[in-house]
DOTORMAR-627855 format. One record per atom (N, C-alpha, C, O): x, y, z. Coordinates in steps of 0.2 Angstrom, whole numbers, plus 5000, padded with zeros to 4 digits. Layout:
REM DOTORMAR-627855
     c1     c2     c3
      X      Y      Z
...
***
This chain:
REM DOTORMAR-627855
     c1     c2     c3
   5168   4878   4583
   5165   4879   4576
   5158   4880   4576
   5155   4876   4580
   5155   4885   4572
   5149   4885   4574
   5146   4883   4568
   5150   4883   4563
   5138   4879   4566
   5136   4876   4562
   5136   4878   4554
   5137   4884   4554
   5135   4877   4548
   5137   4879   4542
   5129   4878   4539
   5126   4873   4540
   5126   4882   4536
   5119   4881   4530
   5121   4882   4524
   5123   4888   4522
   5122   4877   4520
   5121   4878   4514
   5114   4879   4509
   5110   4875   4508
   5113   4885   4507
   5105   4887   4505
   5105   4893   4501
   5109   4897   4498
   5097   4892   4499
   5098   4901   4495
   5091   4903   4498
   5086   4900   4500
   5093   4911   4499
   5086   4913   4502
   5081   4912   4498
   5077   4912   4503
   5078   4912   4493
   5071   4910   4488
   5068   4905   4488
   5063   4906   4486
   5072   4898   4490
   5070   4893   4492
   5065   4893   4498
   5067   4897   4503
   5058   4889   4498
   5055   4889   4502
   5055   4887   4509
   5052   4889   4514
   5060   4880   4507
   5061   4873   4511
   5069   4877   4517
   5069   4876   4523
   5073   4882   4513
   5078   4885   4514
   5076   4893   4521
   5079   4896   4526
   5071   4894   4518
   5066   4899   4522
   5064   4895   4527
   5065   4896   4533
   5062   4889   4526
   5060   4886   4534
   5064   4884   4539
   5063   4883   4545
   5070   4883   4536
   5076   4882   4539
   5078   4888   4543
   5079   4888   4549
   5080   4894   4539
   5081   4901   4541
   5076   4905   4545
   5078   4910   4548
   5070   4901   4546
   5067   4906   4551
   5068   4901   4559
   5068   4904   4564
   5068   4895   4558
   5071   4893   4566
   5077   4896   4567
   5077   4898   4572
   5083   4896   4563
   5089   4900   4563
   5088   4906   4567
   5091   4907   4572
   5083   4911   4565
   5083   4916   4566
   5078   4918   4572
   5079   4923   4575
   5074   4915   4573
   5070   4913   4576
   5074   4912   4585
   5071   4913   4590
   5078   4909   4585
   5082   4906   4589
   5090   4912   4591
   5093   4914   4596
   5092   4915   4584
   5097   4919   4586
   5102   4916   4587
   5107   4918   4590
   5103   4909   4582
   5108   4905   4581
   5112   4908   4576
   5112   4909   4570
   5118   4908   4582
   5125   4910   4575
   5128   4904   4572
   5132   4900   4574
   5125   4904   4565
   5128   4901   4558
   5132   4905   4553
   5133   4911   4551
   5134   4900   4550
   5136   4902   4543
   5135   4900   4537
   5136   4895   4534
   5132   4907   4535
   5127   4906   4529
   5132   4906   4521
   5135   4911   4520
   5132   4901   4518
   5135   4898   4511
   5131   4900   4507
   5127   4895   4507
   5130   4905   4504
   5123   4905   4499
   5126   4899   4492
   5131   4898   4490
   5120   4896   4491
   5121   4892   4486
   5119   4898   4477
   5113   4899   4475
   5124   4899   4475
   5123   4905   4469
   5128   4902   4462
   5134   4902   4462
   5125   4902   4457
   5129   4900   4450
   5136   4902   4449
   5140   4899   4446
   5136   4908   4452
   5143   4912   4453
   5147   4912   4457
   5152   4916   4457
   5146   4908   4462
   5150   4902   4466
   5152   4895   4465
   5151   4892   4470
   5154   4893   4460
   5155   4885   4459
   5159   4883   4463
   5157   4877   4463
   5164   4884   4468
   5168   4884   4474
   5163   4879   4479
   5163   4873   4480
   5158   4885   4481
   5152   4884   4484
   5149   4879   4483
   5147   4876   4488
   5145   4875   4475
   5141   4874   4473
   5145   4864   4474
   5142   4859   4477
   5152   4864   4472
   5154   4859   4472
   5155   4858   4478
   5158   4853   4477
   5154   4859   4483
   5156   4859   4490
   5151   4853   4491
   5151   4847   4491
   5144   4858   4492
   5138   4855   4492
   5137   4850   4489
   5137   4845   4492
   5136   4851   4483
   5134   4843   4479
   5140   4838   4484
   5138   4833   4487
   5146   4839   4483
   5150   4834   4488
   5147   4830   4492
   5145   4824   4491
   5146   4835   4498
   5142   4832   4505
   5135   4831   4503
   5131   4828   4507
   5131   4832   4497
   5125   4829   4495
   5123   4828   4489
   5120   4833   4485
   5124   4822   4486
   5124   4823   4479
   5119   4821   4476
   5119   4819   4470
   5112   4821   4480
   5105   4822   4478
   5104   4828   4476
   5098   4829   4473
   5109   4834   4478
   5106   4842   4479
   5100   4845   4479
   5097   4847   4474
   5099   4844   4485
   5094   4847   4489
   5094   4851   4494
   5098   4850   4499
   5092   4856   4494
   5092   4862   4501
   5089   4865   4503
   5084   4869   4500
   5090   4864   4509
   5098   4866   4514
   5098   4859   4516
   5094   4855   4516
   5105   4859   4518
   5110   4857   4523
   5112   4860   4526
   5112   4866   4525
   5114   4858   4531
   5116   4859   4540
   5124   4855   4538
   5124   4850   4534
   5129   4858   4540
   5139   4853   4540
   5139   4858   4545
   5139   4864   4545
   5139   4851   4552
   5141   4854   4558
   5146   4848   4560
   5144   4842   4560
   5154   4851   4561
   5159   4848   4561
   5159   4842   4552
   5159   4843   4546
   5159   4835   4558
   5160   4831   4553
   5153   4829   4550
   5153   4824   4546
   5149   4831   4552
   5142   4829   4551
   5138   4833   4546
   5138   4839   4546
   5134   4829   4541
   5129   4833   4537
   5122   4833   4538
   5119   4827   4536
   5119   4836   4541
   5110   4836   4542
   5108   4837   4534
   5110   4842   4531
   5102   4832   4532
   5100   4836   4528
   5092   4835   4529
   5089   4830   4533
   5088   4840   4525
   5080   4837   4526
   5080   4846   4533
   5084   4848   4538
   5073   4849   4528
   5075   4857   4535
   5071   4853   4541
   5073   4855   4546
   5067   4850   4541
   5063   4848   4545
   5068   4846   4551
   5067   4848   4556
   5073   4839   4548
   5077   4837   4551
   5082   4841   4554
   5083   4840   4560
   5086   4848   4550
   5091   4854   4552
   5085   4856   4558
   5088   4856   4564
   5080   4857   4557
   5077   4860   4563
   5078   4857   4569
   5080   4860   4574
   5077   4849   4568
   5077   4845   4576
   5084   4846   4578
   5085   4848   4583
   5089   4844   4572
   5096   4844   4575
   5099   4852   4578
   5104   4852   4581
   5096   4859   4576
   5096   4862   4581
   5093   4864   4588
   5096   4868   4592
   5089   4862   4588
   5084   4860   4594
   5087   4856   4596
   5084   4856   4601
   5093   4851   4598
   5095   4847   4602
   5101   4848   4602
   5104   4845   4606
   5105   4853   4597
   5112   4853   4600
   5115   4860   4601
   5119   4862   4604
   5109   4865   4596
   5111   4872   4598
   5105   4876   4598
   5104   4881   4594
   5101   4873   4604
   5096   4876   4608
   5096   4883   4610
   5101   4884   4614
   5092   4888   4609
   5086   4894   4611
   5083   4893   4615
   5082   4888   4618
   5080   4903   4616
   5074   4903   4620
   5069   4901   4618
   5064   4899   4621
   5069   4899   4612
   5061   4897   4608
   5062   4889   4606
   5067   4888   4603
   5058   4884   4609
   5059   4876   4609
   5052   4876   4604
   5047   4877   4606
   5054   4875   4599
   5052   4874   4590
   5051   4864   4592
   5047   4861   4588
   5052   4862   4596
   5049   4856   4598
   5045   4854   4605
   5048   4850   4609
   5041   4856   4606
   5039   4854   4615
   5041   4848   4619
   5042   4842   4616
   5042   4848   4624
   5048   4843   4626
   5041   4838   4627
   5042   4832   4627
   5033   4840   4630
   5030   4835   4631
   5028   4830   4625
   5025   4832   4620
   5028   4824   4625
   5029   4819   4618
   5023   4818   4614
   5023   4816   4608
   5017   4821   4619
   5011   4821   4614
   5011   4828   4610
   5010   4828   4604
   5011   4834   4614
   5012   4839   4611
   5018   4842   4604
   5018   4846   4600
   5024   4836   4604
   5026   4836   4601
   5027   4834   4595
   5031   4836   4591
   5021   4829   4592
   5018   4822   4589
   5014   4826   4584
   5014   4826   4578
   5010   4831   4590
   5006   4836   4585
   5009   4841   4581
   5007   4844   4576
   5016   4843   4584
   5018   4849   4580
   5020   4844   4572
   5018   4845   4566
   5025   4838   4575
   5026   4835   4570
   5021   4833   4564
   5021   4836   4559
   5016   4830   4565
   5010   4830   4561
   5009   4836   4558
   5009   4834   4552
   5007   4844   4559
   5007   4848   4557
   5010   4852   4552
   5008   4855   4547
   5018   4849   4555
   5024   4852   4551
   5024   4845   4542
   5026   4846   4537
   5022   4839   4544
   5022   4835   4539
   5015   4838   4534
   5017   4840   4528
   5008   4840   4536
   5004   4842   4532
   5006   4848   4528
   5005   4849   4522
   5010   4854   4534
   5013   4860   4526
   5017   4858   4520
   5018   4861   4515
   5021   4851   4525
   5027   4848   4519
   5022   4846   4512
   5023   4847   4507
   5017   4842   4515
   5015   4836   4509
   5010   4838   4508
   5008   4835   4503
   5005   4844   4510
   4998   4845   4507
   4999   4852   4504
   4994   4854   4500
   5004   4857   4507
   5004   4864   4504
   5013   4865   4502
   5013   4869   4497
   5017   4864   4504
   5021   4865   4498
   5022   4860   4492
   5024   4863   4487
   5022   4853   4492
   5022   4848   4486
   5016   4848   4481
   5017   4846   4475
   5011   4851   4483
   5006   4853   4477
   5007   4861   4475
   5005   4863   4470
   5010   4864   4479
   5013   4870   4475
   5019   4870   4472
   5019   4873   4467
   5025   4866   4473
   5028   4866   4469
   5028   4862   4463
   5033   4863   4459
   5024   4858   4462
   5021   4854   4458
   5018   4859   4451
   5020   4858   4445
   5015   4863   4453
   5013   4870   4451
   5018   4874   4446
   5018   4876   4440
   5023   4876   4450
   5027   4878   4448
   5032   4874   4443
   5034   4877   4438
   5033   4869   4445
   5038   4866   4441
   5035   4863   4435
   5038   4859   4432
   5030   4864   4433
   5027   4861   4428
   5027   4867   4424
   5028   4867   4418
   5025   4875   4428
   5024   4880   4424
   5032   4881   4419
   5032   4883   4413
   5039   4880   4424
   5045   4878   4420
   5046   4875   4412
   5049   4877   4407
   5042   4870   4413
   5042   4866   4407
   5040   4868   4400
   5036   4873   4399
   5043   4864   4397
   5040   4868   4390
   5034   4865   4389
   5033   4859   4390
   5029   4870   4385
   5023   4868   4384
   5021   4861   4382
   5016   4858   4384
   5024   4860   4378
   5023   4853   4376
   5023   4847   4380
   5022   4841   4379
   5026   4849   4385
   5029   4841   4390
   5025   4844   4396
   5025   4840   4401
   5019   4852   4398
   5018   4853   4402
   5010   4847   4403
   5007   4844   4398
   5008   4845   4411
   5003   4840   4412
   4999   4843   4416
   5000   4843   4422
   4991   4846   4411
   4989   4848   4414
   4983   4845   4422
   4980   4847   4426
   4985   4838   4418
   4981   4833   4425
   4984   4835   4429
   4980   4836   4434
   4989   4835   4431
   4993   4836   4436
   4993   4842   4438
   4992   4843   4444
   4993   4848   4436
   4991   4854   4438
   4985   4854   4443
   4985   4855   4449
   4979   4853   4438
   4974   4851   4443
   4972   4848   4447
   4968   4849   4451
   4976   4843   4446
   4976   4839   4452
   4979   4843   4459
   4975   4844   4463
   4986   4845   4459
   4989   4849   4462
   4984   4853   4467
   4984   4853   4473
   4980   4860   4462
   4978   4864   4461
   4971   4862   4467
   4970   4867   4471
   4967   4856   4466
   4961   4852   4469
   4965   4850   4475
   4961   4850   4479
   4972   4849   4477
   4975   4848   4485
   4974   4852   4487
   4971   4852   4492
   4977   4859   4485
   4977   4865   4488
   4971   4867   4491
   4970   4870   4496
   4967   4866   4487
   4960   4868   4490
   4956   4864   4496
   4952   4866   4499
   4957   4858   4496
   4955   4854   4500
   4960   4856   4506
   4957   4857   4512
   4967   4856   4506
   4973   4859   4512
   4970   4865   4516
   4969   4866   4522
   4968   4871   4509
   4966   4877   4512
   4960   4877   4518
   4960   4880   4524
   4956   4874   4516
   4947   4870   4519
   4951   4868   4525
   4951   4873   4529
   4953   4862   4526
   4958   4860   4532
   4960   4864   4535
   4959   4864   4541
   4963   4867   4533
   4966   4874   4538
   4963   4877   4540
   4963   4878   4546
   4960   4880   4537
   4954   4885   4539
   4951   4884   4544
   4949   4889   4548
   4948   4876   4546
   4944   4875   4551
   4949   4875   4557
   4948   4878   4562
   4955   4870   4556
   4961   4868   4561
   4963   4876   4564
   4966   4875   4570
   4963   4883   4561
   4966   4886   4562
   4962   4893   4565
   4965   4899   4566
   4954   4890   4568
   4949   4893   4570
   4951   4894   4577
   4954   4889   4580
   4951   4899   4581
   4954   4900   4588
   4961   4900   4589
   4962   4901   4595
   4966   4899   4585
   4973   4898   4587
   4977   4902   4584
   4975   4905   4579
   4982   4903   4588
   4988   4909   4584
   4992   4907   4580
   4992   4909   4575
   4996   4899   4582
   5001   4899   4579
   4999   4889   4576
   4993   4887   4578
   5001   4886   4575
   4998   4881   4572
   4997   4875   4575
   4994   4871   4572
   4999   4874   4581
   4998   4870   4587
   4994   4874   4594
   4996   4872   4599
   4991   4879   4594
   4990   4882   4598
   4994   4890   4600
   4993   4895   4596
   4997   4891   4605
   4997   4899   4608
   5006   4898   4606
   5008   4903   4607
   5012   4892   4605
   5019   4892   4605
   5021   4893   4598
   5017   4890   4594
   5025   4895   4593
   5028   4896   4589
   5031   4890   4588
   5035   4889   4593
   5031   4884   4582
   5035   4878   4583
   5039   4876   4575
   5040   4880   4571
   5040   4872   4574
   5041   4868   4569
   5038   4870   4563
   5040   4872   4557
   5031   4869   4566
   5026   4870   4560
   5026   4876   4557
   5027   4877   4551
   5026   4879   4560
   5026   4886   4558
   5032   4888   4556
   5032   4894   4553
   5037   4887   4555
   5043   4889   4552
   5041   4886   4544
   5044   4889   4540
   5038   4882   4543
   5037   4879   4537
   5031   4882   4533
   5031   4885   4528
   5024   4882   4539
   5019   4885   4536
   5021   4891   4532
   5020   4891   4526
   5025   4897   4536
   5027   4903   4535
   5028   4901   4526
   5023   4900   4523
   5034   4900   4523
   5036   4901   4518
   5031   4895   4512
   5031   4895   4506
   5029   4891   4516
   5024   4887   4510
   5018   4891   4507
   5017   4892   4501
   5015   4894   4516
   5007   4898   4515
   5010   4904   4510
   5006   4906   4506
   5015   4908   4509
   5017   4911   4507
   5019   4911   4499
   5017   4916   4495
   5024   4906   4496
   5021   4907   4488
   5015   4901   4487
   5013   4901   4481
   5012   4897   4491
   5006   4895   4488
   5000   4900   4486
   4997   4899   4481
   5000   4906   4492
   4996   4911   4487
   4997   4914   4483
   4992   4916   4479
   5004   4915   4481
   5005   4916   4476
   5003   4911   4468
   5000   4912   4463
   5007   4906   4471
   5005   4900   4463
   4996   4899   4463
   4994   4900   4458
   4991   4898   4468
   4986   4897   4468
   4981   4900   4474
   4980   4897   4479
   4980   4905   4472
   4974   4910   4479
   4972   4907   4482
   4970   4901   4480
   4973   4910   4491
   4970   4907   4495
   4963   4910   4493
   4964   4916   4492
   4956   4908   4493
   4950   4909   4493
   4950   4916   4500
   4952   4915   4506
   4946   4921   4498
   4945   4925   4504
   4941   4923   4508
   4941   4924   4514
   4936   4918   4506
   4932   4914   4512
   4935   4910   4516
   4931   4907   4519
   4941   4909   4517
   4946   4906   4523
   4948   4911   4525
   4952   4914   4522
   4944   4915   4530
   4948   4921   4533
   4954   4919   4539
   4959   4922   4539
   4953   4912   4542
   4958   4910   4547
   4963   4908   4544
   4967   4906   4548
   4965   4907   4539
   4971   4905   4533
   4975   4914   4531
   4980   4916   4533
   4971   4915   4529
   4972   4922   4527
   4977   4926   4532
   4982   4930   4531
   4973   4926   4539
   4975   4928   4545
   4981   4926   4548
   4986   4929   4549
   4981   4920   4550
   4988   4914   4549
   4992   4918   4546
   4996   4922   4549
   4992   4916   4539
   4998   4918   4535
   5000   4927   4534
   5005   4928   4530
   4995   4934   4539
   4999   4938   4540
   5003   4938   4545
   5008   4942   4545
   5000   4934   4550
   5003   4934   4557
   5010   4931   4556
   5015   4932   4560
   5010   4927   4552
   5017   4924   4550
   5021   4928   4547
   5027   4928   4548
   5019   4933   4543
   5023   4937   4539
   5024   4942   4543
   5030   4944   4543
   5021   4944   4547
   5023   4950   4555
   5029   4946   4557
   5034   4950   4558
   5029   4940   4558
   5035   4936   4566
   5041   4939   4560
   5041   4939   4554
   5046   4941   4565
   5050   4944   4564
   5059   4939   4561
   5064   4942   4559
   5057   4934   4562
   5060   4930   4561
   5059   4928   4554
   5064   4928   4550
   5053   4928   4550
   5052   4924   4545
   5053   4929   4540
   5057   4929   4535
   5049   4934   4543
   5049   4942   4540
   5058   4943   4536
   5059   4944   4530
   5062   4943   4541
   5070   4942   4541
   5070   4935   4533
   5073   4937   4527
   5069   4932   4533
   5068   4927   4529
   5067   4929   4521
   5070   4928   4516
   5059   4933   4521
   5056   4937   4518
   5060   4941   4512
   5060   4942   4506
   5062   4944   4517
   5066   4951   4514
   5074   4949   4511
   5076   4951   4506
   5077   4945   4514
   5084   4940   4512
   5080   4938   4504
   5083   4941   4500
   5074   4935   4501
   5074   4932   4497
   5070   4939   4491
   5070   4939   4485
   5067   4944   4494
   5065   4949   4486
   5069   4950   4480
   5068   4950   4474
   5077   4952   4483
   5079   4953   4475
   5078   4947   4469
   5078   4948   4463
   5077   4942   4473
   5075   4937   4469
   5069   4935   4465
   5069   4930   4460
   5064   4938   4466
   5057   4937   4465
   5055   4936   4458
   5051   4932   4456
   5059   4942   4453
   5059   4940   4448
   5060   4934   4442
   5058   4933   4436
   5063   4932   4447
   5064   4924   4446
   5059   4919   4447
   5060   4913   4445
   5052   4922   4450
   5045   4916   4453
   5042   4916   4445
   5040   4920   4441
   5043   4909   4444
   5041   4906   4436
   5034   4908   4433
   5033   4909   4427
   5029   4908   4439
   5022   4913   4437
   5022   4919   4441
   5018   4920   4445
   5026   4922   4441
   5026   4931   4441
   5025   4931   4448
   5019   4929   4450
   5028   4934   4453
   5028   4937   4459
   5024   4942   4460
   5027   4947   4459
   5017   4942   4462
   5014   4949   4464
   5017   4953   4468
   5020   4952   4473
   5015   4961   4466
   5018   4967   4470
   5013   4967   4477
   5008   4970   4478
   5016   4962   4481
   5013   4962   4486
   5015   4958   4493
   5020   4954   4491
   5015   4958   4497
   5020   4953   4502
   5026   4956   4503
   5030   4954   4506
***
């Protein structure tokens, strides 16, 4: 039996998952999580009644957390591309890397976003800014960490970068990366070029529509 993703392409957390999948050439089976599958939906909530995604239901088992689906593909249904380095320091760093896009550039964007959801009255806009003052401090960060390198640990495609891809991507959207980070800027085309993520990309446009502060004609 080959492993199952329960996901939707427009999720970002779901895209990070999807570009190790594809990244790798790993045969899955893709359950889009959609309104108009309740079948589907109850399935999910089932095996995770936090409803959060993706999920990994390989056999009897549920991965949840993409970070996590990442490592558990990486250890049972290994590629030519090792998205973890087997040496333990090297490894340390990807993880470190891949925790900063989780917590310093998608959490203050979606912060962003889900506030913009809100109806106005209950919107916070301390917390906007506040968000908004991470992002820029994250960016800065990047910018320097991302001076001479390709991919986010150096010259290997890893973890981080399954993640970076789809965060750096609607964060410019919710809040500009400043053109004065040209190594952020650069980064996030070069991500958008990898063929993998690109696949990811293009899975999630008809949806765009759907981006709560307006998806630019662009990407």
């Amino acid at each position: 039996m080959k492993p199952v993703l329960y996901a939707h392409p427009f999720s970002s957390y779901c895209q990070k998952a999807l570009t190790a999948l594809y990244e790798n050439g790993t045969d899955f089976e893709y359950r889009v999580l959609d309104h108009t599958d309740p079948e589907t939906l109850a399935d999910f909530a089932a095996r995770w009644p936090i409803k959060r995604f993706p999920i990994l239901v390989d056999g009897d088992r549920t991965i949840v957390e993409a970070s996590i689906v990442i490592e558990y593909l990486g250890l049972h249904y290994p590629g030519p591309v090792k998205l973890i380095p087997d040496d333990p320091a090297a490894a340390l760093e990807v993880r470190m890397l891949d925790r900063f896009f989780d917590n310093y550039i998608s959490t203050p964007q979606q912060k962003i976003v889900f506030n913009a959801i809100r109806q106005e009255t209950d919107r916070d806009p301390y917390g906007d800014n506040e968000a908004r003052q991470m992002l820029e401090r994250a960016y800065a960060w990047l910018d320097r960490h991302m001076a001479g390198k390709e991919w986010a640990t150096g010259d290997a495609f890893t973890l981080a970068d399954c993640g970076a891809g789809p965060f750096l991507f609607y964060a410019d959207w919710t809040h500009a990366i400043d053109p004065a980070f040209a190594n952020v800027h650069a980064y996030r085309k070069r991500l958008l070029a990898r063929p993998s993520f690109a696949r990811a990309v293009d899975e999630g446009r008809p949806f765009r529509k759907f981006f709560p502060l307006g998806a630019p004609d662009r990407d």
